[in-house]
N, C-alpha and C positions, 0 to 999 in steps of 0.2 A: 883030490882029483875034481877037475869042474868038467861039468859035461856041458857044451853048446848045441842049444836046436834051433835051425830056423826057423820058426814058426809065426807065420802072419798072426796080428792082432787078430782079425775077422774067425782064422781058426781055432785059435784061441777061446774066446768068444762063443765059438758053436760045442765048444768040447764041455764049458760050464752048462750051455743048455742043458747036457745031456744028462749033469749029474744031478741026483735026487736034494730035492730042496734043503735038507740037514746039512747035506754038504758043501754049499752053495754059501748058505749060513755062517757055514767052519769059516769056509774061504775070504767068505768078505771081514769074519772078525779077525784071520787073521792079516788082511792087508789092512784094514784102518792101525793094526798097531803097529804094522810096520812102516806104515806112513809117517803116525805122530812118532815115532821111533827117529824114522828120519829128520821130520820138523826139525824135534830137539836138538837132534845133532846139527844141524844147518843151523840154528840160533845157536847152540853153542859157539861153532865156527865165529861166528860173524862178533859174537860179543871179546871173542878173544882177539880178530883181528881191529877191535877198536879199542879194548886198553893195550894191547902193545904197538900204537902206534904211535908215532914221535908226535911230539906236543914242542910248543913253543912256552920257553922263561918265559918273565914277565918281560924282561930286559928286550928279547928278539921280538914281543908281540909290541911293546912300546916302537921301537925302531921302526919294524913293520907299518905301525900308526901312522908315526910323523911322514915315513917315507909316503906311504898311502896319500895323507892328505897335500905334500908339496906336488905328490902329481896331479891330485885334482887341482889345485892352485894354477899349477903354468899349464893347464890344458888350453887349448885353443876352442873358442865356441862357436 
């Protein structure tokens, strides 16, 4: 079951003033680990989506070359 609250940043915010400094403490070690928690995951992502990404033969990166440089060739200046 997920519960939703609206609850403004600002209120937020005033509700940590209130708690005693130990717990303040708890809170903030536990959002730094849930941050680098996250990090990891987002570099994970990002490294997955760059080895499964299509790559070009040698064959398609040559073609690509030649084609490459006969358009710099008949470029108009």
């Amino acid at each position: 079951m997920e519960l939703k609250i609206n609850v403004e940043y600002n209120q937020i915010l005033n509700m940590i003033h209130q708690l005693p400094v130990q717990e303040i403490e708890k809170l903030y070690s536990a959002l730094q680990s849930q941050l680098s928690l996250k990090k990891k995951n987002n570099k994970k992502k990002l490294k997955e989506i760059i080895l499964s990404a299509p790559t070009w033969t040698n064959a398609e990166y040559a073609e690509y070359i030649e084609i490459r440089n006969h358009i710099n060739k008949t470029r108009l200046i």
